[in-house]
TIKOL-786931 format. One line per 3 residues: number of its first residue (from 1); for each residue y, z, x of N, C-alpha, C. Coordinates in nm, 3 decimals. Example, Ala and Ser with C-alpha at 12.3 -4.5 7.8 and 13.67 -1.06 7.14 Angstrom:
# residues 2
1> -0.569:0.780:1.319:-0.450:0.780:1.230:-0.330:0.780:1.320 ~ -0.225:0.708:1.285:-0.106:0.714:1.367:0.003:0.787:1.290
//
This chain:
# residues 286
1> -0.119:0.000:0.085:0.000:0.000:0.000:0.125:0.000:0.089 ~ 0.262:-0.076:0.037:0.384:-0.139:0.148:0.424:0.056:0.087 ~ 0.501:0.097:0.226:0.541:0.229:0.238:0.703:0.265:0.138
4> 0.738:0.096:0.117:0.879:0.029:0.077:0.867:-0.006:-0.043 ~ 0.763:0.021:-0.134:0.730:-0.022:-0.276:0.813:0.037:-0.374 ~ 0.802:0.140:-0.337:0.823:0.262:-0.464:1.010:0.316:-0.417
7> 1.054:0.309:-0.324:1.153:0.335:-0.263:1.313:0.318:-0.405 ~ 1.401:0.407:-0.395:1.476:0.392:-0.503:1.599:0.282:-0.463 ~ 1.587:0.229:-0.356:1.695:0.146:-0.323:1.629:0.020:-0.232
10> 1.721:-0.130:-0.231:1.648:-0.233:-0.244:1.583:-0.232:-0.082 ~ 1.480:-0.296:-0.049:1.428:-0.309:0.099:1.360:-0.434:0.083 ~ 1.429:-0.530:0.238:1.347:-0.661:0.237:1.347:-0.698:0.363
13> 1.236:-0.753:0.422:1.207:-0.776:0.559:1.195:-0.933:0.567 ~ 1.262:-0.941:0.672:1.279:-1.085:0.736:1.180:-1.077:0.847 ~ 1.154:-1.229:0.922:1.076:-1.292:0.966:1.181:-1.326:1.101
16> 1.127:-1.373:1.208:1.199:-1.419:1.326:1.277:-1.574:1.245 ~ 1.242:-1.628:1.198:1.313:-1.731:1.141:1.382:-1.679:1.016 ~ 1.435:-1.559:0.989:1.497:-1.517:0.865:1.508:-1.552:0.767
19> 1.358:-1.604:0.710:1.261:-1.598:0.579:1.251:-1.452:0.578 ~ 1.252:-1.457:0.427:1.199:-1.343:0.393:1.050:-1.283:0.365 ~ 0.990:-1.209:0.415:0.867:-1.172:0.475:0.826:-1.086:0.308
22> 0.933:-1.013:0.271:0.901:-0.912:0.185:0.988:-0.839:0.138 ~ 0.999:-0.779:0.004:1.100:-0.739:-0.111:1.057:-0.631:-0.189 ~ 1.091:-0.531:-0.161:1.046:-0.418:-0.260:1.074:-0.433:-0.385
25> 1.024:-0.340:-0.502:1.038:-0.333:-0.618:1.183:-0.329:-0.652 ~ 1.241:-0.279:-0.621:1.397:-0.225:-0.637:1.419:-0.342:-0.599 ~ 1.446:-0.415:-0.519:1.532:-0.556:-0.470:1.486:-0.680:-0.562
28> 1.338:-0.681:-0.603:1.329:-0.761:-0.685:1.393:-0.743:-0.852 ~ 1.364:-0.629:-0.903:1.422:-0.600:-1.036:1.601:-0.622:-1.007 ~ 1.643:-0.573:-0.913:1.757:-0.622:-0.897:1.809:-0.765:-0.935
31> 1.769:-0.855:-0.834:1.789:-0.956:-0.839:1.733:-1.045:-0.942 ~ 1.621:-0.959:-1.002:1.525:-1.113:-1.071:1.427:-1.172:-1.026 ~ 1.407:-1.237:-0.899:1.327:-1.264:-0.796:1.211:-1.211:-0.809
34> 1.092:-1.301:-0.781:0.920:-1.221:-0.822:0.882:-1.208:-0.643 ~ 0.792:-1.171:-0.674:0.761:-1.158:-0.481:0.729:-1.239:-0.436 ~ 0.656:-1.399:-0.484:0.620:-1.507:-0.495:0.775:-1.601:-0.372
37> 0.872:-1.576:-0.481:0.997:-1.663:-0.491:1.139:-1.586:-0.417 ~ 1.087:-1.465:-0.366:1.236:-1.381:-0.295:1.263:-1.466:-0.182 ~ 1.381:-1.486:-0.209:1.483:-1.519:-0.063:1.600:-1.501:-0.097
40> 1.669:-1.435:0.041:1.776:-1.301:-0.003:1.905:-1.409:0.028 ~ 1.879:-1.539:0.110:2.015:-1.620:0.122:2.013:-1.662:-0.080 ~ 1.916:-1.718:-0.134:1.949:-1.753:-0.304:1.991:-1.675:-0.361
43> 2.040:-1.526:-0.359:2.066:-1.425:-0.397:2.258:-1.434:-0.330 ~ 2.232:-1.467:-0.245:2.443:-1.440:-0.200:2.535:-1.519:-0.245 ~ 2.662:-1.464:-0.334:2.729:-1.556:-0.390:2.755:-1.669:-0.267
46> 2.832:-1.796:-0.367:2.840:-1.884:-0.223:2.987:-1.879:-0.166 ~ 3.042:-1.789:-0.180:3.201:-1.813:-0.096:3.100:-1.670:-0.006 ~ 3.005:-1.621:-0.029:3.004:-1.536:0.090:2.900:-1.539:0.167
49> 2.808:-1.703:0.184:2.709:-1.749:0.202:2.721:-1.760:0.374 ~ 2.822:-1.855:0.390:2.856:-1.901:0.546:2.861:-1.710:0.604 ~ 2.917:-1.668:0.569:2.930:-1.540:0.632:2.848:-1.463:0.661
52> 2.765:-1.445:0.590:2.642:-1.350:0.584:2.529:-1.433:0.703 ~ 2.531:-1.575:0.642:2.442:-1.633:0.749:2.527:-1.593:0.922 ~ 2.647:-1.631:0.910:2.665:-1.644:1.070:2.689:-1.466:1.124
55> 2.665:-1.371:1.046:2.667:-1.262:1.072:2.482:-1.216:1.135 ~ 2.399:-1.279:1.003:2.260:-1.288:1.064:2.239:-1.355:1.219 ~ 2.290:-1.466:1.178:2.199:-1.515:1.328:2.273:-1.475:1.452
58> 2.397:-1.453:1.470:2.460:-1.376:1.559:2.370:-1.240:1.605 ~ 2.334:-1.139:1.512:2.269:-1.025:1.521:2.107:-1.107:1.575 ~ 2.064:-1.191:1.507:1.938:-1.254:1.532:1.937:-1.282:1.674
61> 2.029:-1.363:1.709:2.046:-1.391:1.905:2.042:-1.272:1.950 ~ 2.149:-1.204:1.953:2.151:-1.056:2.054:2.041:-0.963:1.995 ~ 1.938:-0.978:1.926:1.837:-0.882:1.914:1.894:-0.718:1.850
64> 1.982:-0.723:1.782:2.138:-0.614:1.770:2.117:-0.625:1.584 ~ 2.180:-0.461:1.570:2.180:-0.412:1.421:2.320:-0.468:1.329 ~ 2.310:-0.508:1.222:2.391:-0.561:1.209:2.422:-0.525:1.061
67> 2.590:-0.488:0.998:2.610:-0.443:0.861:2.680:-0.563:0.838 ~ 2.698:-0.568:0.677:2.770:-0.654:0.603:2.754:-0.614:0.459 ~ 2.908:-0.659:0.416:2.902:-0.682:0.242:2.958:-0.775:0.175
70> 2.903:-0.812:0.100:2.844:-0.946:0.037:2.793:-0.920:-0.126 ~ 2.862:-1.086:-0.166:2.862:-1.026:-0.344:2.705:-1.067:-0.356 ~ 2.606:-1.016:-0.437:2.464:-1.022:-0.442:2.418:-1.092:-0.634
73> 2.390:-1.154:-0.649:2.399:-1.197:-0.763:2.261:-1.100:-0.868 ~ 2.314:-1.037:-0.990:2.163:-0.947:-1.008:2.091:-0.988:-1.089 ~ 2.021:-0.958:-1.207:1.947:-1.019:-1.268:1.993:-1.083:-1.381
76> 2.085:-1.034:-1.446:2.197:-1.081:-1.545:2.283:-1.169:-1.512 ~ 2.279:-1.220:-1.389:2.409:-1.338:-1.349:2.523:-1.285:-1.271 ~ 2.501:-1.174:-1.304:2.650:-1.080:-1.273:2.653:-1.094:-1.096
79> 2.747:-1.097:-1.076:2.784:-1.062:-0.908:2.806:-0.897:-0.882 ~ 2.770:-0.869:-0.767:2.812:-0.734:-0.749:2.798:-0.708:-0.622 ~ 2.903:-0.635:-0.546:2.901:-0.607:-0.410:2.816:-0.499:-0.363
82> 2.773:-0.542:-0.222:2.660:-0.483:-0.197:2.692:-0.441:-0.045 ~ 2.595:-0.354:0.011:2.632:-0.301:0.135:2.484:-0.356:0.203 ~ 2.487:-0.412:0.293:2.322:-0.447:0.352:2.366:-0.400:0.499
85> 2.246:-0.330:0.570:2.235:-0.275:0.663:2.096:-0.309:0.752 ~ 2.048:-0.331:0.838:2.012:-0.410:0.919:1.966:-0.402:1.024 ~ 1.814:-0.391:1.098:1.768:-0.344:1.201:1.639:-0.435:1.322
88> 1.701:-0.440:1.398:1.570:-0.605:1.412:1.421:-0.458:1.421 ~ 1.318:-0.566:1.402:1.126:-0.464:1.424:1.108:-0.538:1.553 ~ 0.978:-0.471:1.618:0.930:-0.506:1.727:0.757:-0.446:1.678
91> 0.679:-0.622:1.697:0.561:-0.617:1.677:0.503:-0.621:1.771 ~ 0.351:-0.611:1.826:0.209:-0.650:1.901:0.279:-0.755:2.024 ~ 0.343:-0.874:1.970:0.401:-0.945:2.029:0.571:-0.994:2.069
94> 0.609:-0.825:2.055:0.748:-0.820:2.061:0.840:-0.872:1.954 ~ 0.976:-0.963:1.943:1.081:-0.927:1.855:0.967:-1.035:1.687 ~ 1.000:-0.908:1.565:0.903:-0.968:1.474:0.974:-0.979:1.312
97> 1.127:-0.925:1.350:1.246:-1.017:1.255:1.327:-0.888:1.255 ~ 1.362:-0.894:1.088:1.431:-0.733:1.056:1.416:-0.681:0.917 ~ 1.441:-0.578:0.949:1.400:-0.466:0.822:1.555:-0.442:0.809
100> 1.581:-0.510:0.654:1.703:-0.463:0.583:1.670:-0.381:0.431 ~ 1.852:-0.305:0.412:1.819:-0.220:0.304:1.979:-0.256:0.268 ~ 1.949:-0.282:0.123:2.120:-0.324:0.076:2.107:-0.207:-0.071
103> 2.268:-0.187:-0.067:2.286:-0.089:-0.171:2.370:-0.152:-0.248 ~ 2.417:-0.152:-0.348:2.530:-0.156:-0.501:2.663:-0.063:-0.419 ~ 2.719:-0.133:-0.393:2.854:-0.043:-0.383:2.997:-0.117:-0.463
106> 2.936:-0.201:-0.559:3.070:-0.285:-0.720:3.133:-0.154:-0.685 ~ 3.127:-0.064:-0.770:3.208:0.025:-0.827:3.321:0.073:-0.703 ~ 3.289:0.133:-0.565:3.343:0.191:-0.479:3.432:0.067:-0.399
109> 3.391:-0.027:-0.453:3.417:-0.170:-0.341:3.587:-0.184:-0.446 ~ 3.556:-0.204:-0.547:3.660:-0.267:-0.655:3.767:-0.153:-0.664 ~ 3.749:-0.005:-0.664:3.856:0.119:-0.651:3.882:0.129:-0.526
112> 3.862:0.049:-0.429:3.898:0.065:-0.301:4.005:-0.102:-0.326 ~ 3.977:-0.166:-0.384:4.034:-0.277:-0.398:4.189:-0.279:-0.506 ~ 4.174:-0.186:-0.572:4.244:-0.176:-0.680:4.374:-0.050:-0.596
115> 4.297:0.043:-0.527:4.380:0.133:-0.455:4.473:0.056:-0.352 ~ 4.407:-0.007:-0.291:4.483:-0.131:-0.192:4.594:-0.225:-0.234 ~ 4.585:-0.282:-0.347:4.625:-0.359:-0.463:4.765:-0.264:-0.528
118> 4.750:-0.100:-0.529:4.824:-0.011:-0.584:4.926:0.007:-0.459 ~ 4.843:0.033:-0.351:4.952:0.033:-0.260:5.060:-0.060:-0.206 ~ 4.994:-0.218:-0.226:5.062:-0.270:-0.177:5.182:-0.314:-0.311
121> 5.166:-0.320:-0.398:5.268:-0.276:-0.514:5.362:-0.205:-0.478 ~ 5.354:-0.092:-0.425:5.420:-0.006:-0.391:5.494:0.007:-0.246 ~ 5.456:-0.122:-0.216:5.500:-0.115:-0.072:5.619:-0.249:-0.089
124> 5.592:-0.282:-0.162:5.671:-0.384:-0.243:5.769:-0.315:-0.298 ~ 5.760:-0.247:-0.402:5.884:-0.159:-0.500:5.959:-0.127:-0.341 ~ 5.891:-0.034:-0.290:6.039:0.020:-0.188:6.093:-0.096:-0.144
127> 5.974:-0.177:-0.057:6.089:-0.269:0.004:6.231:-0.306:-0.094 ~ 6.136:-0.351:-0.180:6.279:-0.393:-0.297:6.376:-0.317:-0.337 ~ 6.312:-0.182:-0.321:6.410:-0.032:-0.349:6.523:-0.014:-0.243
130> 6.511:-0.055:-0.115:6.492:-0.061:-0.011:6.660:-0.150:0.020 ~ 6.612:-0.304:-0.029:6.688:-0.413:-0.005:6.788:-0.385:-0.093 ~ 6.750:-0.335:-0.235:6.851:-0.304:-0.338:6.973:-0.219:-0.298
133> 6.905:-0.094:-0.212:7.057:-0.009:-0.175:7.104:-0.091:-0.059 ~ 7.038:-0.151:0.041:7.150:-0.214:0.152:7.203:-0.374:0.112 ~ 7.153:-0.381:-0.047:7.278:-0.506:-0.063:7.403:-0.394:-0.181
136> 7.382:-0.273:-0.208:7.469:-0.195:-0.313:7.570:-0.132:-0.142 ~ 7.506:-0.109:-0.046:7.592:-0.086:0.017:7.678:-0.204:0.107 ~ 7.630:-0.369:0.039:7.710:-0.420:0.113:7.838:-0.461:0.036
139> 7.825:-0.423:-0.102:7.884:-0.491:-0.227:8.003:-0.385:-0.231 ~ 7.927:-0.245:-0.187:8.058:-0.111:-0.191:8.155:-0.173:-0.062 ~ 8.108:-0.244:0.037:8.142:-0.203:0.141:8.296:-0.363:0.160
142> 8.198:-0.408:0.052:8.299:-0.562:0.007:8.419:-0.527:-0.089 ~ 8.346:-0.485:-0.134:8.497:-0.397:-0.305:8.587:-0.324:-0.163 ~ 8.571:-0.228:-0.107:8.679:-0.155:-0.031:8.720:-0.218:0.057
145> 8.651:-0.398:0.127:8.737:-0.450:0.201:8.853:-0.482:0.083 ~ 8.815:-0.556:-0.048:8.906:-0.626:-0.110:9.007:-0.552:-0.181 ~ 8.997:-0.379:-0.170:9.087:-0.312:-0.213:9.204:-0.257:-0.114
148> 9.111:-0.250:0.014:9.225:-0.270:0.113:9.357:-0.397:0.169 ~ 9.337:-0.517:0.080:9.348:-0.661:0.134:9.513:-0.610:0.077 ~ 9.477:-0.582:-0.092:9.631:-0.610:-0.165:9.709:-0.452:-0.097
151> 9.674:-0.352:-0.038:9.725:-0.272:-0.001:9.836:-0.304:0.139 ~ 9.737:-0.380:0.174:9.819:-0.443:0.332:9.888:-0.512:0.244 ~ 9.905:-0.684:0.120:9.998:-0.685:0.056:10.091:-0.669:0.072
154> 10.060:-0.525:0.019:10.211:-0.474:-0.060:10.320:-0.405:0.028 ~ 10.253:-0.367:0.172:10.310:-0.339:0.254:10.409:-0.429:0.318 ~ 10.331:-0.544:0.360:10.375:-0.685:0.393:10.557:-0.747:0.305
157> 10.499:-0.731:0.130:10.632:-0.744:0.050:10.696:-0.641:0.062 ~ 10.650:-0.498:0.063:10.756:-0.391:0.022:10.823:-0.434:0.190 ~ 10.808:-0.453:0.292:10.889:-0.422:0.377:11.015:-0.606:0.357
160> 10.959:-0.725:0.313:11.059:-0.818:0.265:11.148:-0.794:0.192 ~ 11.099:-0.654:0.073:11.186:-0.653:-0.022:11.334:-0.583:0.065 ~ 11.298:-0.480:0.160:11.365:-0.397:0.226:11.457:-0.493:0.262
163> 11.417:-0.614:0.334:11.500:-0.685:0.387:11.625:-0.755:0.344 ~ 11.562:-0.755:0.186:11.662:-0.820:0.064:11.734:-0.780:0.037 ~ 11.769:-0.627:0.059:11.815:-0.546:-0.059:11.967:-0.551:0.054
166> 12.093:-0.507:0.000:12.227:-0.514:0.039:12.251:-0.503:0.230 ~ 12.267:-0.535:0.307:12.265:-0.427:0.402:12.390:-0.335:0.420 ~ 12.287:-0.214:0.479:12.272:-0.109:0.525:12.255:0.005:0.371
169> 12.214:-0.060:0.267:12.155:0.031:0.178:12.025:0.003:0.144 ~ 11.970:0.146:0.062:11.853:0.149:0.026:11.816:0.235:-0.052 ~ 11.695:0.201:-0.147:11.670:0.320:-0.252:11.705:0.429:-0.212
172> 11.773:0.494:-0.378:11.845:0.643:-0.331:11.825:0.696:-0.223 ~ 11.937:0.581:-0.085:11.985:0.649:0.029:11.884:0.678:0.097 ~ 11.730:0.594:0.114:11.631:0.628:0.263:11.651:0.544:0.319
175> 11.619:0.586:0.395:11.648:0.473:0.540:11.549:0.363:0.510 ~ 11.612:0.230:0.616:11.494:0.132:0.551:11.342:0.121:0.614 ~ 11.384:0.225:0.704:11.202:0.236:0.785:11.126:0.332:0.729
178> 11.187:0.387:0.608:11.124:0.459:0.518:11.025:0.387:0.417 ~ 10.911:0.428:0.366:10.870:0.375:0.246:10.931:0.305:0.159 ~ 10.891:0.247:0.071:11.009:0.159:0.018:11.061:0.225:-0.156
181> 10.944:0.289:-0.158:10.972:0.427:-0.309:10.958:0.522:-0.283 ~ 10.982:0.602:-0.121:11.000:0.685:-0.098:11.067:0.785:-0.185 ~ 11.002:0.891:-0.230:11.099:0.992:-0.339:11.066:0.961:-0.435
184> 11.088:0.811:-0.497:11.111:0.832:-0.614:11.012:0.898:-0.713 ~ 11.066:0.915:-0.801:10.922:0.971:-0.925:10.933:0.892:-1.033 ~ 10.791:0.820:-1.055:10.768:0.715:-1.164:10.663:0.793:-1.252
187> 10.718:0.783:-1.376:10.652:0.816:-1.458:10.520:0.689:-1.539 ~ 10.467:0.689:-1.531:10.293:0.589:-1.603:10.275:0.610:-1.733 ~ 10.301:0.559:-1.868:10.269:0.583:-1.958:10.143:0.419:-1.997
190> 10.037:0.443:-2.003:9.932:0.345:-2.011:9.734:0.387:-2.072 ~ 9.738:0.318:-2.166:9.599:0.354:-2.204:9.519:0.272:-2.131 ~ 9.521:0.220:-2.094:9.380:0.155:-2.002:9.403:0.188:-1.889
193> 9.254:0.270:-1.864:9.222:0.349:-1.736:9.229:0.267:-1.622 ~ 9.167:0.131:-1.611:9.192:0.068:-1.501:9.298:0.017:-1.493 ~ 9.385:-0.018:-1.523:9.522:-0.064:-1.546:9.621:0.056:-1.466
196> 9.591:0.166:-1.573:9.678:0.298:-1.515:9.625:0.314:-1.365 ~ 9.526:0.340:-1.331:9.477:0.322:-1.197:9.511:0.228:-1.056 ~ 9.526:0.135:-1.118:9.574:0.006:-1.044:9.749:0.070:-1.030
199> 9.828:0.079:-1.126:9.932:0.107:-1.117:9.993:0.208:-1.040 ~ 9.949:0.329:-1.065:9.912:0.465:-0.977:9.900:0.388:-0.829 ~ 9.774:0.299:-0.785:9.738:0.297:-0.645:9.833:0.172:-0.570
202> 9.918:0.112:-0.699:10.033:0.035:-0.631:10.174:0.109:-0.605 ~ 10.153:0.179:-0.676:10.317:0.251:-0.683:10.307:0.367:-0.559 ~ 10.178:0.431:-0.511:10.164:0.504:-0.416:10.178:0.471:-0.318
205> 10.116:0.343:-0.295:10.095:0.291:-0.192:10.222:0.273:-0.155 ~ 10.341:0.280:-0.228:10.489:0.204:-0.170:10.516:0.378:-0.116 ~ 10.461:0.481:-0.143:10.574:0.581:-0.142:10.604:0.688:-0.282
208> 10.557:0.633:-0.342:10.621:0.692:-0.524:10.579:0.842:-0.523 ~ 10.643:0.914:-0.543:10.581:0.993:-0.665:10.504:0.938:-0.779 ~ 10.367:0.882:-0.841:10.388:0.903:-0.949:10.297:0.960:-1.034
211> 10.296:0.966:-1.163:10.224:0.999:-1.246:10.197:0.970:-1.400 ~ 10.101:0.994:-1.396:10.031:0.881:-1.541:9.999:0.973:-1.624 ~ 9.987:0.901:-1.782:9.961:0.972:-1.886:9.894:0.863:-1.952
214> 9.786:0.887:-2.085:9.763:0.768:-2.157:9.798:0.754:-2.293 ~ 9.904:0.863:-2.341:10.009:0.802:-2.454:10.129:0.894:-2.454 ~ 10.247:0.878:-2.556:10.360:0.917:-2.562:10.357:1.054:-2.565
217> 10.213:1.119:-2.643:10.267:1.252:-2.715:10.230:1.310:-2.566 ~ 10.142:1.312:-2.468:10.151:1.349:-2.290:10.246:1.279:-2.277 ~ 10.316:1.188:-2.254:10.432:1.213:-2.160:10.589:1.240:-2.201
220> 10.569:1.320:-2.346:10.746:1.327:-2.406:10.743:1.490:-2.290 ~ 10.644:1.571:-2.299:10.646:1.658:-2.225:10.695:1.653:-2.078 ~ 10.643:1.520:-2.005:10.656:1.516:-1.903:10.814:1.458:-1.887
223> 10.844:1.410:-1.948:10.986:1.330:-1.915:11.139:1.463:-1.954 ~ 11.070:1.605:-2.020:11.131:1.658:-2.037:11.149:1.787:-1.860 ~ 11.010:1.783:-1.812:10.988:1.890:-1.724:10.993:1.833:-1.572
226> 10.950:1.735:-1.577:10.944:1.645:-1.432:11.019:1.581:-1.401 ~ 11.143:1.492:-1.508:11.237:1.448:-1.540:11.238:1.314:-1.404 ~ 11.162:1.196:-1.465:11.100:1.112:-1.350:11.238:1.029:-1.353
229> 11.231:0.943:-1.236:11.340:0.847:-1.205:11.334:0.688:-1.284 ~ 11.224:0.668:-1.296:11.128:0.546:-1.360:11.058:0.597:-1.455 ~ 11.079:0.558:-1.628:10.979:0.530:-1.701:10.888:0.404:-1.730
232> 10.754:0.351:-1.683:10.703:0.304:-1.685:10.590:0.254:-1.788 ~ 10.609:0.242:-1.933:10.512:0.231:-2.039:10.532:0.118:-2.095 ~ 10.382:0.106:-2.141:10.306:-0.029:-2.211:10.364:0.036:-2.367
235> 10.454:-0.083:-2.415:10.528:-0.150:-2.517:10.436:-0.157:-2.697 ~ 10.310:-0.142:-2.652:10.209:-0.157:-2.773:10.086:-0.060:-2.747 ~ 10.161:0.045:-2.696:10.041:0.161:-2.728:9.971:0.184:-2.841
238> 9.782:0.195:-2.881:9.764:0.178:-2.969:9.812:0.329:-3.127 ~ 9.845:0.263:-3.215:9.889:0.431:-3.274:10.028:0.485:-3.288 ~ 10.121:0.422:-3.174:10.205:0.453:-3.126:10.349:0.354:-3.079
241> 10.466:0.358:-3.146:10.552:0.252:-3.096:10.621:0.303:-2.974 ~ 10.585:0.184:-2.851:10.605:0.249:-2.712:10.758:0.267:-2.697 ~ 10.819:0.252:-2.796:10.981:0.268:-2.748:11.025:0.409:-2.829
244> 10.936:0.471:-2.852:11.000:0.607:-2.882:11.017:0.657:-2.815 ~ 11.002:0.642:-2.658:10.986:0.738:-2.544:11.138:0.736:-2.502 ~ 11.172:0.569:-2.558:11.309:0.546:-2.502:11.420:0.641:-2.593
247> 11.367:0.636:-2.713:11.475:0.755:-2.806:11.418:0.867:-2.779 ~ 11.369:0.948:-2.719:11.298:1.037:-2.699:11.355:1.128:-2.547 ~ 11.431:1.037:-2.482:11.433:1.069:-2.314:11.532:1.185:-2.305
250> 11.533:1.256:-2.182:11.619:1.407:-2.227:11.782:1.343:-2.192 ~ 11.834:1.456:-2.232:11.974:1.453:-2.268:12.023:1.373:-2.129 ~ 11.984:1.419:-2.071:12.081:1.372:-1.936:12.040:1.235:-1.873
253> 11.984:1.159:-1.974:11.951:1.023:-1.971:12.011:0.993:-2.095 ~ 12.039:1.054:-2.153:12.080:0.936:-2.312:12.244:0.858:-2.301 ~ 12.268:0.898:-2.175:12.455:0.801:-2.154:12.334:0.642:-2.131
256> 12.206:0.651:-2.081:12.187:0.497:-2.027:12.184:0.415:-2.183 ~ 12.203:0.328:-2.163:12.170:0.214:-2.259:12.061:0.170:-2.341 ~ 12.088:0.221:-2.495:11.952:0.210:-2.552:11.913:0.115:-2.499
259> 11.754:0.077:-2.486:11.665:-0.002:-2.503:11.643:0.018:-2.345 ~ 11.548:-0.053:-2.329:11.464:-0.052:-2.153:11.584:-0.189:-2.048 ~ 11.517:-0.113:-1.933:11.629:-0.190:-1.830:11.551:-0.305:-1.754
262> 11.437:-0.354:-1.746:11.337:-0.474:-1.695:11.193:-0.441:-1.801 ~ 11.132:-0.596:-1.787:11.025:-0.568:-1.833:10.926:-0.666:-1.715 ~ 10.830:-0.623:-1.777:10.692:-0.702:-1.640:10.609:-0.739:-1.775
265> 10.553:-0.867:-1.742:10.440:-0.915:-1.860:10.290:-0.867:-1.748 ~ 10.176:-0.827:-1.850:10.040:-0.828:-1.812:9.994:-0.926:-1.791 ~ 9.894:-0.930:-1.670:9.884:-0.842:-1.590:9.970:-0.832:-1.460
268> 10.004:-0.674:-1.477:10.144:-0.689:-1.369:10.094:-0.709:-1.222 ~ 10.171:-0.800:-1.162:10.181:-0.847:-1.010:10.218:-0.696:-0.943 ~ 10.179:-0.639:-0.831:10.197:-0.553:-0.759:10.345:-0.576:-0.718
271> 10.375:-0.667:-0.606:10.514:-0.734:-0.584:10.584:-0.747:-0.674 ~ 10.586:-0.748:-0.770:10.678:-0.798:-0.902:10.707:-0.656:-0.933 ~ 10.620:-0.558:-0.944:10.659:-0.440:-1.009:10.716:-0.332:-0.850
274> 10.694:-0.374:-0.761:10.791:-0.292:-0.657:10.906:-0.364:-0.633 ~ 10.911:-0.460:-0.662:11.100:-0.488:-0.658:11.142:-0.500:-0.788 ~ 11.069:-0.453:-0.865:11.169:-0.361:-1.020:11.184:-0.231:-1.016
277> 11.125:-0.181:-0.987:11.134:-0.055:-0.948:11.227:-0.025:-0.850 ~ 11.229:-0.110:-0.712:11.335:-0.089:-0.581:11.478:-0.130:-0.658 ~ 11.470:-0.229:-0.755:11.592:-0.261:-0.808:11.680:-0.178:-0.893
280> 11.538:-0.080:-0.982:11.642:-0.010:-1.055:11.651:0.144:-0.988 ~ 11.591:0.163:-0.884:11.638:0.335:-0.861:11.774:0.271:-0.732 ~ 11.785:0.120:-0.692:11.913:0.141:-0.605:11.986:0.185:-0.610
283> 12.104:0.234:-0.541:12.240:0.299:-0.596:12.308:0.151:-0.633 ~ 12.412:0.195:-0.718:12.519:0.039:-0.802:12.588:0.021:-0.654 ~ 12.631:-0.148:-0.634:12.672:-0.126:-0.516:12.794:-0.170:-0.553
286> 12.923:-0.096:-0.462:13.065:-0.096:-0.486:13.152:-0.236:-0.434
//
């Protein structure tokens, strides 16, 4: 009786010409194969045919043990990966083939495949996670060139405007190597945040005092306590008619002339609104 009959896992012995000599019970129920008809190359899928062979006869030359895995086709048609392991015998007359033993390893083969598959997903997301913040930091890094561009600007005009203005005067009396709204205090009356913002970071940029509000009923307060040099408000506040601020202004403004003294259409030019501003805090010239 073969010692390999009864064995719970498959066993099949090759021949020096790697025919198969013999197939235990287990390898045949596996596969299908009667003991008549086993041969373990009709059994290997064929994308993994060339391989398995040139893995055999390689091990076959050097007389050497040899592993491999390889999809094994079973009795149902099904493919399933297998682990075969591999040992040459030595008979009466020296080398007399090999004694192999292949196992089912589908299940461990495919969660090792799927884990691999998970990782590299994931090796993907970062990269992309990855590329995403160093193009967000090239986009931050582009916005603050282009917010610096109109700042130089305005520097560029506020110092032309300097040049324009009467000589040897200048807004309420600074010198002209001074800022060019040095002092003054502008008051911001504006509901749109980016707008008011923009305005704020143009009017600073010259020098201003200023300060913003986003409707009349904040800034009747302010025009009473801060008592700014420039009122600065949008004409169609919603809710609100923007020229009440003008009947509204404290006493020691009401000799000026009803109604407003320049206007700027949206969206206001930076330059346009610092030489209205330089124009109206000048002193009157004699």
């Amino acid at each position: 009786m073969n010692p390999y009959e009864d064995l719970p896992f498959m066993v099949w012995r090759a021949r020096p010409d790697m025919s198969c000599e013999y197939a235990n019970r287990a390898w045949r129920e596996y596969t299908g194969c009667t003991a008549d008809a086993a041969d373990a190359a009709s059994v290997v899928h064929a994308e993994d045919l060339a391989r398995w062979l040139d893995t055999c006869m390689r091990a076959y030359d050097a007389r050497a043990p040899y592993e491999i895995e390889y999809r094994m086709r079973r009795a149902d048609g099904v493919y399933r990966w297998v682990l075969e392991r591999a040992v040459p015998r030595c008979g009466d007359t020296g080398f007399a083939g090999y004694l192999s033993i292949c196992a089912d390893i589908d299940r461990h083969k495919r969660a090792a495949e799927a884990a691999a598959a998970a990782f590299e997903r994931e090796r993907r997301l970062r990269q992309a996670t990855e590329e995403a913040s160093h193009a967000k930091d090239r986009l931050l890094a582009s916005v603050l060139a282009e917010l610096e561009a109109p700042t130089a600007s305005i520097a560029h005009w506020a110092a032309r405007l300097r040049e324009s203005l009467v000589p040897g005067s200048a807004p309420l009396g600074r010198p002209l190597d001074a800022p060019l709204l040095a002092g003054v205090r502008v008051l911001v009356v504006e509901d749109d945040t980016q707008a008011r913002e923009l305005l704020l970071h143009v009017l600073r940029a010259a020098g201003a005092e200023a300060y913003a509000v986003s409707d009349p009923a904040q800034a009747l307060p302010a025009l009473e306590d801060w008592h700014p040099d420039v009122l600065l408000s949008d004409s169609g506040l919603p809710g609100h008619d923007g020229y009440v601020l003008l009947r509204a202004r404290p006493a020691a403004q009401r000799a000026l002339p009803a109604g407003y003294d320049a206007e700027l259409a949206k969206p206001i030019e930076p330059v346009a609104l610092l030489a209205t501003v330089a124009r109206l805090v000048q002193p009157a010239q004699v």
